[in-house]
Every structure is written in structure tokens, then in C-alpha cells.
C-alpha positions as CSV (number, residue, x, y, z in Angstrom):
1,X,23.8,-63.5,14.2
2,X,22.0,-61.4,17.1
3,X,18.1,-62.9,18.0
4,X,15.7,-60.3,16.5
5,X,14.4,-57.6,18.2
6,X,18.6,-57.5,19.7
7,X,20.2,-54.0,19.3
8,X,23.4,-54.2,17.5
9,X,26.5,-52.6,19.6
10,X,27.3,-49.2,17.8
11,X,30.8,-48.7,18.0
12,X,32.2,-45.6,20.9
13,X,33.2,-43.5,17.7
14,X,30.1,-43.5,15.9
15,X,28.3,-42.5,19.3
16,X,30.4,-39.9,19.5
17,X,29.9,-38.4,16.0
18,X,26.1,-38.7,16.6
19,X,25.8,-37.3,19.7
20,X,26.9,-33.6,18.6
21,X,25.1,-34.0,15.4
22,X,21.5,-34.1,17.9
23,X,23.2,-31.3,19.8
24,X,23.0,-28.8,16.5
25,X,19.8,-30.1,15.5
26,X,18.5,-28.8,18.3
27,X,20.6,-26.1,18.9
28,X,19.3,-25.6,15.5
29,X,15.6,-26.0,15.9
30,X,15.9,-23.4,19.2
31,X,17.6,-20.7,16.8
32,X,14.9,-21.2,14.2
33,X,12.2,-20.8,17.1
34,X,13.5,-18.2,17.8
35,X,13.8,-16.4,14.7
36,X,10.2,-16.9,14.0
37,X,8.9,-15.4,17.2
38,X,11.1,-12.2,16.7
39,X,9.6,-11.9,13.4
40,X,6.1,-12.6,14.8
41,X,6.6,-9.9,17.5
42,X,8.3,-7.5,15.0
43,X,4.8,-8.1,12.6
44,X,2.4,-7.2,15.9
45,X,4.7,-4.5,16.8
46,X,4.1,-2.5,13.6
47,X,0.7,-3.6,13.5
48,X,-0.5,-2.6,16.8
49,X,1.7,0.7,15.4
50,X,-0.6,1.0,12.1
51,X,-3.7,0.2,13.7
52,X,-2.6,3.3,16.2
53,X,-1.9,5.5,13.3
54,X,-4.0,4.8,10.7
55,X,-1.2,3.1,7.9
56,X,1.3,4.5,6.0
57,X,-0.7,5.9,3.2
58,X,0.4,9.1,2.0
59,X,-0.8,11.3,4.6
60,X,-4.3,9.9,5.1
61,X,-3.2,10.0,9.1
62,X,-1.4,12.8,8.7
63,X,-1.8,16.2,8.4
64,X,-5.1,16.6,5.8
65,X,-4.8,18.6,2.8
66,X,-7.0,21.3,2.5
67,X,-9.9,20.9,-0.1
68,X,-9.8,23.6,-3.1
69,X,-12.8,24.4,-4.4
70,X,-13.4,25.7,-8.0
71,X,-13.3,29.5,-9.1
72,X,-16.7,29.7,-10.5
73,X,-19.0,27.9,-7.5
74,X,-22.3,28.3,-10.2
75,X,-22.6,24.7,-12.1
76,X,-24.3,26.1,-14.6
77,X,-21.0,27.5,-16.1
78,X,-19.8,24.2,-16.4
79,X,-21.2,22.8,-20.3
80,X,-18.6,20.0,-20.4
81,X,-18.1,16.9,-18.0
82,X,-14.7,14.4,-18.5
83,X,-14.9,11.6,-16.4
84,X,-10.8,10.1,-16.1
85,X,-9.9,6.8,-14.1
86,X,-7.2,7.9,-11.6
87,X,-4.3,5.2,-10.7
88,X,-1.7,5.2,-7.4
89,X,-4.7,6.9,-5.3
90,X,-5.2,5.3,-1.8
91,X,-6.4,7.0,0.9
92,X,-8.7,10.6,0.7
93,X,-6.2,12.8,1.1
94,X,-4.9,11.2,-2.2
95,X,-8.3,11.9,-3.9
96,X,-8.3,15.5,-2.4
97,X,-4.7,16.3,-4.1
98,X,-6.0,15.2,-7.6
99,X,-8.9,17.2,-7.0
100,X,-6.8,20.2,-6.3
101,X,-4.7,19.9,-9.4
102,X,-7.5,19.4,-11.7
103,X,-9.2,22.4,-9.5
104,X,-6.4,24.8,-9.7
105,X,-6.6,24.6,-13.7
106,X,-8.8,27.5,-15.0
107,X,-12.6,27.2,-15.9
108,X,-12.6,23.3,-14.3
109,X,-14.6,22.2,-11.5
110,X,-13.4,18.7,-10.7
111,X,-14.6,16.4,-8.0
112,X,-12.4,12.7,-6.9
113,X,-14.2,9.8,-5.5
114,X,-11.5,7.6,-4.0
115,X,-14.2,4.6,-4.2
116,X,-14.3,4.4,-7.8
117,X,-10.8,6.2,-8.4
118,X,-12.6,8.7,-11.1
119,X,-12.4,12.0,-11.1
120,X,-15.3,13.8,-12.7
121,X,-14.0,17.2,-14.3
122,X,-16.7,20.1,-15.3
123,X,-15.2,22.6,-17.7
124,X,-16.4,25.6,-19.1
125,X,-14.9,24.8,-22.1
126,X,-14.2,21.9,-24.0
127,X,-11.8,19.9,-21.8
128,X,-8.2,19.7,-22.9
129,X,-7.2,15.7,-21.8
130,X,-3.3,16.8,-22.3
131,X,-3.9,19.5,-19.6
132,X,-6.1,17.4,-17.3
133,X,-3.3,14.5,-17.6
134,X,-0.5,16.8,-17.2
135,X,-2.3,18.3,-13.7
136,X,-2.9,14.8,-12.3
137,X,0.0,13.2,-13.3
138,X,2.6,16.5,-11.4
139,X,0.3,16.3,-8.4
140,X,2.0,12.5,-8.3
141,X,-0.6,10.1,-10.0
142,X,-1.7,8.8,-13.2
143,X,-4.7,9.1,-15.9
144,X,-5.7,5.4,-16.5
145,X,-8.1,6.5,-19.1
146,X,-10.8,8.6,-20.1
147,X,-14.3,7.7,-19.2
């Protein structure tokens, strides 16, 4: 029986079946490292790139898309006021192409607040909601609800 605290003898075979095993641990451990700090540097790279640009919104740091005002410029033509919830808006230039739908509809005078994502419509007219939904919605975003 070996006195205690005595390291038993491991055999020249087992040794040699261990030693590779620590080898790709390692070799293991390094590759992982690695990895991580390629995918760190990748994650500053395209922030240092956002922060440059501005995101990747829709256009918000790209070319801006010219405001369209309403028709009729007198608010006293307008009777009616809608207010609608706007979904997928991000950025102002989103806001500005809702407000150039609803705008480019006849006898509406609409302004977009990208805060609040509502759109408050001023018709001359009672407001037709299928209409309104149908400008937002092919200018590429959605009517949430009516406020």
C-alpha cells in the first residue's frame, strides 16, 4: 500500500493518452479566444460604422425626403381632425413619408410626430379611415388604430 500523500505511478500509456487530450483543450480554449475577439472586433467595427453614419434606419442618414405640404395652407378649411397610431416608423424621414401619403390625398392636411407615432389628419370633409389606411399602409407602414 503506498504511505499517503505518495503519488501512484500512472502507467507510460495512460500518460500518453493524457498528454494530447491537454493539448486540444488548449488548442481548444485558443480557438474559442479567438473566435470571441473576432466577434468583439467585428461588433465595434459596425458600430464605430453606425455611430459614423447614423444607423440603418430607412434613410434617416440618407438622403431626406422632401416634406409635402397640404393643398389648402388655410386651417380653417380643415372641420375634421383623425388622430391614427402609426406602426414600423423609426426614424423622421419615416414620419415625413406617412405625412406625404396622408398629404397627397385631397382635402387632408396631415402632420406625423415620430415621438408619439400619431399622425394627426385635418380633413375638409369627413375623414374616410379606409382611404387614410390605404395611403399609410402603400407608403410602407401600418394604421395601429384610430385615436
Amino acid at each position: 500500500m503506498p504511505a499517503v500523500g505518495a503519488r501512484a505511478a500512472v502507467p507510460a500509456a495512460c500518460r500518453l493518452a493524457v498528454a494530447p487530450c491537454g493539448a486540444n483543450t488548449s488548442d481548444a480554449t485558443i480557438v474559442v479566444v479567438l473566435a470571441l475577439v473576432a466577434l468583439v472586433a467585428w461588433a465595434v467595427w459596425k458600430s464605430v460604422g453606425r455611430a459614423r453614419k447614423g444607423g440603418d434606419c430607412c434613410g434617416e442618414h440618407e438622403q431626406t425626403v422632401a416634406r409635402i405640404g397640404a393643398k389648402d395652407a388655410d386651417r380653417r378649411h380643415y372641420a375634421y381632425e383623425t388622430q391614427l397610431e402609426i406602426g414600423g416608423m423609426t426614424c423622421d424621414n419615416c414620419a415625413r413619408k406617412v405625412e406625404n401619403a396622408l398629404n397627397a390625398l385631397d382635402g387632408t392636411w396631415a402632420t406625423v410626430s415620430i415621438s408619439n407615432h400619431v399622425a394627426r389628419v385635418k380633413t375638409k370633409e369627413p375623414a374616410d379611415g379606409k382611404a387614410l389606411r390605404r395611403a399609410v399602409r402603400q407608403a410602407g407602414y401600418v394604421v395601429l388604430k384610430e385615436l
